[in-house]
C-alpha positions as CSV (number, residue, x, y, z in Angstrom):
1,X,-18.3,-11.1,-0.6
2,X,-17.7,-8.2,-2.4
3,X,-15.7,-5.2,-1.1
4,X,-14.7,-2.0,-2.4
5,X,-11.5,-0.8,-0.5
6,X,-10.1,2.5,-0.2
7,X,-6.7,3.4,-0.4
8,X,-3.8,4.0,1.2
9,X,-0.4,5.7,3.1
10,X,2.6,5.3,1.7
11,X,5.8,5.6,3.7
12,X,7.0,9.4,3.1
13,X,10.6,9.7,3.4
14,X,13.6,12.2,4.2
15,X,16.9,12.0,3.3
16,X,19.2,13.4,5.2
17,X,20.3,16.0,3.6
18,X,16.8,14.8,2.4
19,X,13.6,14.8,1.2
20,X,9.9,15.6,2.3
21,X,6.5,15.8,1.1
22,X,6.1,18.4,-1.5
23,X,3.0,20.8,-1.9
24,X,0.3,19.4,-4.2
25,X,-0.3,20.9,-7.3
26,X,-3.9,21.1,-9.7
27,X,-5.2,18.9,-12.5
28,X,-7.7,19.6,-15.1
29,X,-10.2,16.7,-15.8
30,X,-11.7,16.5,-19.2
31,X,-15.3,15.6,-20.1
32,X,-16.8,14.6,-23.7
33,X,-20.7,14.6,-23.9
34,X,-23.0,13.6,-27.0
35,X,-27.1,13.5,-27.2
36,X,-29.5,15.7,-28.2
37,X,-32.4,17.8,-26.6
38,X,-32.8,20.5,-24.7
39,X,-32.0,21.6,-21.2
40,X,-29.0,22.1,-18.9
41,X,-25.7,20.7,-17.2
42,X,-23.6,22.2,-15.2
43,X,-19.9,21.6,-15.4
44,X,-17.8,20.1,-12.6
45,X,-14.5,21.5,-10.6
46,X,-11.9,19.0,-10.6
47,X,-10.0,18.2,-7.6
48,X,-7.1,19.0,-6.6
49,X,-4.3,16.2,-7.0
50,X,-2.6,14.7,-4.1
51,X,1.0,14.6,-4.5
52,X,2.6,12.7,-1.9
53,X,6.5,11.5,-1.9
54,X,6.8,7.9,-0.7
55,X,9.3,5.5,-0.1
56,X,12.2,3.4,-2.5
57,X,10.6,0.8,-5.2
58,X,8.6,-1.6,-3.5
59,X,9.9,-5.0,-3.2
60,X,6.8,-7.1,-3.8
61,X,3.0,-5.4,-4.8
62,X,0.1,-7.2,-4.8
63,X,-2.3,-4.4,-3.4
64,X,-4.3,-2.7,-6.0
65,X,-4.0,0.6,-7.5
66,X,-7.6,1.7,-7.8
67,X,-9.5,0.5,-5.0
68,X,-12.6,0.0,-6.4
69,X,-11.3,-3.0,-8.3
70,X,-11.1,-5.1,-4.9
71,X,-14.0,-8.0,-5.3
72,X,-13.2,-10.3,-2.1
73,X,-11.7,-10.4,1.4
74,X,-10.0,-13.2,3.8
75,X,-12.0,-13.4,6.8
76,X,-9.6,-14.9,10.1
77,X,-12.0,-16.3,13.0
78,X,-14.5,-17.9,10.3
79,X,-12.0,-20.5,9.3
80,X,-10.4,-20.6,12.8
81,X,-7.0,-19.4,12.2
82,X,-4.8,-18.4,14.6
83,X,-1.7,-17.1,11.6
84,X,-2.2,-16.7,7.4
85,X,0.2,-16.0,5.1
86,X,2.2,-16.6,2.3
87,X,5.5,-17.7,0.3
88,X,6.5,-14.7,-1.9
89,X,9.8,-14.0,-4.2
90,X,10.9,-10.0,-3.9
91,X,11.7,-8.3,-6.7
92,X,15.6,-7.9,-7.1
93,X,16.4,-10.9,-5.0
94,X,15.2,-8.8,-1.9
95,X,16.8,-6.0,-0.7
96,X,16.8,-3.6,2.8
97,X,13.6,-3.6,4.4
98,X,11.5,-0.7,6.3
99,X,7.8,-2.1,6.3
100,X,4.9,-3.7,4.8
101,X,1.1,-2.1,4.1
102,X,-1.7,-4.2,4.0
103,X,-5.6,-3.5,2.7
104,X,-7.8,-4.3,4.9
105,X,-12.0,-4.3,5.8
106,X,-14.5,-4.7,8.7
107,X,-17.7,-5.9,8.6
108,X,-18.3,-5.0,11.9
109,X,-21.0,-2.3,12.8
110,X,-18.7,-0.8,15.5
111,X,-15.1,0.7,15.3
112,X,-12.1,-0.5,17.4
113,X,-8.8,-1.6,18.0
114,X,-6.8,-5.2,17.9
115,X,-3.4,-6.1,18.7
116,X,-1.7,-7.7,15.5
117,X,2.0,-9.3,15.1
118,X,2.8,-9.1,11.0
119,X,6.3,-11.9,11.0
120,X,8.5,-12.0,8.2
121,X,10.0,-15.7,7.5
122,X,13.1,-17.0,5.7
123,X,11.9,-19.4,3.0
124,X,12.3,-22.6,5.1
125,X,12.0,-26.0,3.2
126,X,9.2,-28.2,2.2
127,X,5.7,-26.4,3.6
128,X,7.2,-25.2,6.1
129,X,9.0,-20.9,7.1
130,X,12.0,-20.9,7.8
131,X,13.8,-19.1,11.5
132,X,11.4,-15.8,11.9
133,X,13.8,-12.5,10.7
134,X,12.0,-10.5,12.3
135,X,8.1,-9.4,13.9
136,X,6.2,-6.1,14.4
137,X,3.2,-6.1,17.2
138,X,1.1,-3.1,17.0
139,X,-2.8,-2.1,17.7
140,X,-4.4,-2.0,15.2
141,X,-7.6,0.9,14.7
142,X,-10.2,0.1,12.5
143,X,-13.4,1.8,11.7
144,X,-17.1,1.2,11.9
145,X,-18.8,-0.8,9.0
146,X,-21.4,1.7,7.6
147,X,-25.5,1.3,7.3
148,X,-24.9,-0.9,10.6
149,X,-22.2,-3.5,9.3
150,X,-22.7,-5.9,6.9
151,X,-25.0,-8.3,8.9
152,X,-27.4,-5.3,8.6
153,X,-31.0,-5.8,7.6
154,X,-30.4,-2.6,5.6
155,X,-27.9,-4.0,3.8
156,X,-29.0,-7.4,3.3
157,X,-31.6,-5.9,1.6
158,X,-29.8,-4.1,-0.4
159,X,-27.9,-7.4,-1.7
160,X,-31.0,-8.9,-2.8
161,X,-30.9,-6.7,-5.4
162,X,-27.4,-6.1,-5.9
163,X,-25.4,-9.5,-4.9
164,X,-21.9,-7.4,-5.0
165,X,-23.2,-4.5,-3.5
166,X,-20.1,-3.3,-1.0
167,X,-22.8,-2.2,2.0
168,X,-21.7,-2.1,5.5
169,X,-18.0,-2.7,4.7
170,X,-15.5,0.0,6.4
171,X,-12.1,-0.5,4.1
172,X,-8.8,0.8,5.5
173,X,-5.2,-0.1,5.7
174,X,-2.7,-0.3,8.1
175,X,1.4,-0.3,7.8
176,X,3.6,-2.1,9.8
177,X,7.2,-0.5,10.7
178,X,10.2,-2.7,10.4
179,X,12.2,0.6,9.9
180,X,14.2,0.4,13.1
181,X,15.4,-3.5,12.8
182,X,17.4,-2.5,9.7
183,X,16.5,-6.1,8.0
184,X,17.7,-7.3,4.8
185,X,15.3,-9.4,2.9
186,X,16.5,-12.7,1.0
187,X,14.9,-13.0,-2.3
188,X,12.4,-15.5,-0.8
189,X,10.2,-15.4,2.5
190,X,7.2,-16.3,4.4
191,X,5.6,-13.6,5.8
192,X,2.1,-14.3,8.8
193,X,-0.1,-12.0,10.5
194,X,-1.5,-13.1,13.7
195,X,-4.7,-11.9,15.1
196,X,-3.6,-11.7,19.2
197,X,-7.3,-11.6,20.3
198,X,-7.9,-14.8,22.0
199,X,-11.5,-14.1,23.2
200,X,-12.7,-12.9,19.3
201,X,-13.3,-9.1,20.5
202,X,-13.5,-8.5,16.7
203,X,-16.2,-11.2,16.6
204,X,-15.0,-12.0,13.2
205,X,-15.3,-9.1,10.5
206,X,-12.1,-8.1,10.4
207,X,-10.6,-9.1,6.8
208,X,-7.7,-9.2,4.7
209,X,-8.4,-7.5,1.1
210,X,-7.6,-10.1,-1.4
211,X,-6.3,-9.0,-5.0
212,X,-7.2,-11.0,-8.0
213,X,-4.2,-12.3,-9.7
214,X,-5.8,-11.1,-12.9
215,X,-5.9,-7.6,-12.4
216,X,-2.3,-7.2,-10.8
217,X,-0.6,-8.7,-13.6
218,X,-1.7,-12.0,-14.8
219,X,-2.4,-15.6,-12.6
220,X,0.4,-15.8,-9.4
221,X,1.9,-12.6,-10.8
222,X,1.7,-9.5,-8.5
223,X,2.5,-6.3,-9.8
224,X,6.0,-6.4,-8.0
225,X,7.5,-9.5,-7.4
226,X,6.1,-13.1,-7.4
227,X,4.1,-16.0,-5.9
228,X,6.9,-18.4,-4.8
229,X,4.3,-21.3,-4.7
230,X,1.0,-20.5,-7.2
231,X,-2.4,-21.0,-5.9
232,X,-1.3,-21.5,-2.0
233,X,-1.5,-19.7,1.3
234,X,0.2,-20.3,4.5
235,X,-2.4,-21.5,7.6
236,X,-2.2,-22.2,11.1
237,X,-5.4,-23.4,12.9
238,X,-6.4,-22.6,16.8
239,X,-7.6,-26.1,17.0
240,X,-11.4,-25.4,16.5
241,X,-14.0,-24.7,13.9
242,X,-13.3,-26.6,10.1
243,X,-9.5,-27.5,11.1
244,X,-10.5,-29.5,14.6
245,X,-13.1,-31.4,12.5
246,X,-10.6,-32.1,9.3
247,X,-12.7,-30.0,7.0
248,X,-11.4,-28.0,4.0
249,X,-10.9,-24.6,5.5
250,X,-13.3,-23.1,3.2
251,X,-11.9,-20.2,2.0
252,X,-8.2,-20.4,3.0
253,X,-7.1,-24.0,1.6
254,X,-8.3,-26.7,-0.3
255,X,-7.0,-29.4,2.1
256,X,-7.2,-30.3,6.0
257,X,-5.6,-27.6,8.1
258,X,-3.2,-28.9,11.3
259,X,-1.6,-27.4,14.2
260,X,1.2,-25.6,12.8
261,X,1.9,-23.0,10.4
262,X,2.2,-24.9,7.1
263,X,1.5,-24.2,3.4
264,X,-1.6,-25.8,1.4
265,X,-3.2,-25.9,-1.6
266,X,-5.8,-23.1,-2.8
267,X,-6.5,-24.5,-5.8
268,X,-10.0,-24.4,-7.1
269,X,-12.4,-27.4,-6.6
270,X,-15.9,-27.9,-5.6
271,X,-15.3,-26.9,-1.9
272,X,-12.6,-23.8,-2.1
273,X,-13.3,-21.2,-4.5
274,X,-10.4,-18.6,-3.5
275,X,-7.9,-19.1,-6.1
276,X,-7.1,-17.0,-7.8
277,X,-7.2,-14.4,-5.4
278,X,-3.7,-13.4,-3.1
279,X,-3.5,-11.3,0.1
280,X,-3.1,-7.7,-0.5
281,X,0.2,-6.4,0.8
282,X,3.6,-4.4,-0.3
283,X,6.5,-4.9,0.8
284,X,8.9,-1.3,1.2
285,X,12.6,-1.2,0.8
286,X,13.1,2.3,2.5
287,X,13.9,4.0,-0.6
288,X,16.6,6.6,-0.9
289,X,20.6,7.1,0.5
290,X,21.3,10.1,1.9
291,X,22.8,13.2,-0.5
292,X,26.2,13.8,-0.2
293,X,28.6,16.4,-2.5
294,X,29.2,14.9,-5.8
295,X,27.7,11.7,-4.7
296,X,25.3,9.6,-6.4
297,X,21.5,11.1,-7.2
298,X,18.9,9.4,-5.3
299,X,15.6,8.5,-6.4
300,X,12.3,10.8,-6.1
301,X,9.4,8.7,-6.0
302,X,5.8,10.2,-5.2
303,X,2.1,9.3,-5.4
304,X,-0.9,10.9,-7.2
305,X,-4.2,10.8,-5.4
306,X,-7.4,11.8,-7.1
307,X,-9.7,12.6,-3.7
308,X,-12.5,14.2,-6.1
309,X,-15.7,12.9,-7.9
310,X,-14.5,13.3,-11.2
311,X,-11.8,11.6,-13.3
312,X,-8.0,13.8,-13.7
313,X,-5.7,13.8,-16.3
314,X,-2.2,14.4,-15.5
315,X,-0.1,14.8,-18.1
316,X,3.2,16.2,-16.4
317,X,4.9,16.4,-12.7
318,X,6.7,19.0,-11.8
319,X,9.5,18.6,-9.1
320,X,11.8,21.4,-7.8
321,X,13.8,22.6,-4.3
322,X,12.3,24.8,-2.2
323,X,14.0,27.9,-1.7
324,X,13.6,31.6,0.3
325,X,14.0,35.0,-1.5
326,X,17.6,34.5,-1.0
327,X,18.0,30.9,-2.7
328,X,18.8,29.1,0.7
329,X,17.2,25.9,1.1
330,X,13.6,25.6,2.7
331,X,13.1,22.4,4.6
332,X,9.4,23.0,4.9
333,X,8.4,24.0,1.7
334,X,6.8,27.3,1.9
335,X,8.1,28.3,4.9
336,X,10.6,31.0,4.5
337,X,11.4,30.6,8.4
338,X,12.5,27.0,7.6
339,X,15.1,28.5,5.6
340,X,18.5,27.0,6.3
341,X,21.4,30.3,5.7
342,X,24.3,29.3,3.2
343,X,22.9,25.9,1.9
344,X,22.5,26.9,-1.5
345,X,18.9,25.3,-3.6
346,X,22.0,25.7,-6.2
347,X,23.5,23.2,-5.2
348,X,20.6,20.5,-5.9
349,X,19.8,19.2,-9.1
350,X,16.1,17.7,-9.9
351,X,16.8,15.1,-12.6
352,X,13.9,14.3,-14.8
353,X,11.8,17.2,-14.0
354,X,9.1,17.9,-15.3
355,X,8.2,13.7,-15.4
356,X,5.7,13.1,-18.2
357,X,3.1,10.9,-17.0
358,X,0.2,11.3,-19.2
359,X,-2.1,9.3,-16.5
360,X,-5.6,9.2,-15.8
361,X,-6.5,9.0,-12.4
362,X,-10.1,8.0,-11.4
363,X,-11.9,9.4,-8.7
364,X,-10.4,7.5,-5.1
365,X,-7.3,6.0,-7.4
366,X,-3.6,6.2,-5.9
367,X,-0.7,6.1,-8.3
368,X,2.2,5.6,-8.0
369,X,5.4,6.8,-10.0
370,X,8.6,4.8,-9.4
371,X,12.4,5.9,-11.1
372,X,11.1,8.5,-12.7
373,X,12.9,11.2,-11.1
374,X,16.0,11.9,-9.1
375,X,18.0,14.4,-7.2
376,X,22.0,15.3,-6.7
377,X,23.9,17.3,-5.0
378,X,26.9,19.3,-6.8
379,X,30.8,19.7,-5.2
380,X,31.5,23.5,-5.7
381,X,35.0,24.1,-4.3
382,X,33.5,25.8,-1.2
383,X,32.4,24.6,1.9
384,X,28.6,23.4,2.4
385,X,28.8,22.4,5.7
386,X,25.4,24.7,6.4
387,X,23.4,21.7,4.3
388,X,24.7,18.7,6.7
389,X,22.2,16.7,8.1
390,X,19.3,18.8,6.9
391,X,16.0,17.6,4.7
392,X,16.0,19.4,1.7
393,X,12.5,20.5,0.6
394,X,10.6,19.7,-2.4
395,X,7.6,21.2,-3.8
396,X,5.7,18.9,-6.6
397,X,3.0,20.5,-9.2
398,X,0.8,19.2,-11.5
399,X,-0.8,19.5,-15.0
């Protein structure tokens, strides 16, 4: 099956003393055009650019960038699973912890909700996690497959002549909060999600977006992070469908699947074809410390989101505080009311700024721009107790 998924939230942060979404700025989009003959074109507007501050450097990436690149999902009740999941190595040796995103898609002709428990592991030994380090239940919304869901006759026509056609699949993604357990990651875990719909309400079509190794950075290499164990999932069978009758699994493992939630192969053979495909999911450290005087600069990392029809070059970002008529800090950016009296903009320092990105963003692409960019706050000898505890705002622009 082939699905075209769209992307994404990030986590936006503050810091206290802090930071918060900034305004989005404009992009031009260039075109080039050769032929001859006569008649007319009209020109296109480009969109606006999304700008979007999000959270610290991810600890592990394996979610794709421009969604249209997604080829193949995970369904859940089809194999009879009751958990999947995978052994994954952060990047850093892991690292604080505030919450995982994962791409998802229904087939399903009708929209809804499902209660979902995401666990993270510790490594455990053998195939097996290790003690749970913490778990996140939450319902789960998730919209109607279009042109009457993929089991459509409208679509199913459509795939005789298009095999990879994405008809009738609704793509979204949902984000798990870990942000108030205050977890530390170990450099290697197990991570599940768990499906807590014992009578199948969501009748099957509700998948887990699968990246190909490939286009995230070469075979068992995510973007951010690593495969612990290559070309291998995590499984747990309900005790009914391929596992009961010691079948493969199909597309989850190439071997028998048993009670318990275990590690197998994926690799390829003549009965499981998903290698080398891995689930799509980040993991978020919750990016920056708070700003203190003279203390360290914290990072500023932010997202660019083309939501138009035509292809954006960005060639520079532009970061800056926001500040009223009389230089006092804004928290909400534009918003002279928000202003906070005696806490100087002065104080602040943008580091970095502008960011040269020189990025081409296609129409429905997120990206994302890590370390580029970071802010500080100065130690004049005077007192700048109006700026405690306060989110310092930031306006972002674009060219």
């Amino acid at each position: 099956m082939k699905l075209v998924s769209s992307k994404r939230r990030m986590a936006v942060i503050g810091l206290t003393v802090g930071l918060i979404a900034g305004a989005s700025g404009l992009a031009a989009a260039y075109f080039t055009s050769t032929g001859s003959g006569i008649g007319q074109a009209q020109v296109g507007t480009a969109s606006a650019i999304q700008i979007a501050q999000i959270g610290g450097t991810p600890l592990y990436n394996s979610r794709l960038t421009d969604a249209t690149q997604y080829q193949a999902s995970l369904c859940f009740y089809c194999i009879s699973n009751n958990e999947l999941g995978q052994r994954i190595t952060l990047a850093g040796g892991g690292g604080a912890f505030s919450d995982v995103t994962v791409d998802m898609a229904n087939f399903n002709a009708t929209a809804g909700s499902t209660s979902i428990t995401f666990t993270v592991y510790a490594a455990g030994t053998g195939n097996l996690p290790g003690a749970p380090l913490g778990h996140v239940t939450q319902s789960v919304a998730f919209p109607a497959g279009p042109d009457g869901g993929y089991g459509s006759a409208y679509c199913t026509n459509v795939r005789i002549s298009d095999a990879n056609s994405a008809c009738g699949i609704a793509n979204f993604t949902t984000t798990f909060d870990f942000s108030s357990q205050s977890l530390t990651l170990p450099g290697t875990v197990v991570w599940g999600m768990t499906y807590n719909d014992p009578q199948n309400l969501v009748n099957g079509g509700l998948n887990i977006q699968l990246s190909s190794d490939a286009a995230v950075g070469g075979q068992g290499q995510p973007s951010i992070g690593s495969e612990t164990d290559a070309n291998s999932m995590f499984a747990d069978t309900n005790g009914a469908g391929n596992g009961a009758t010691g079948g493969t699994g199909g597309e989850v493992t190439c071997s028998p699947i048993i009670a318990g939630f275990t590690e197998y192969s994926t690799a390829t053979n003549n009965v499981c074809g998903l290698q080398p495909y891995i689930p799509a999911v980040t993991f978020n450290s919750p990016g920056s410390d708070d700003l203190y005087p003279g203390g360290p600069a914290q990072v500023i990392n932010y997202s660019l989101t083309n939501p138009g029809s035509a292809s954006a070059e960005v060639q520079q970002v532009t970061i800056s505080v926001a500040y009223d008529p009389s230089g006092n800090v804004e928290t909400i950016p534009g918003d002279t009311a928000s202003a906070v009296d005696g806490c100087l903009a002065s104080w602040f320092t943008i580091n970095g700024s502008p960011v040269t990105v020189n990025v081409n963003v296609n129409p429905g692409q997120t990206v994302n721009e890590i370390n580029t960019a970071n802010i500080q706050m100065s130690n004049p000898n005077v007192s700048q107790d109006a700026c405690e505890g306060i989110n310092v705002g930031l306006n972002f622009s674009s060219t």
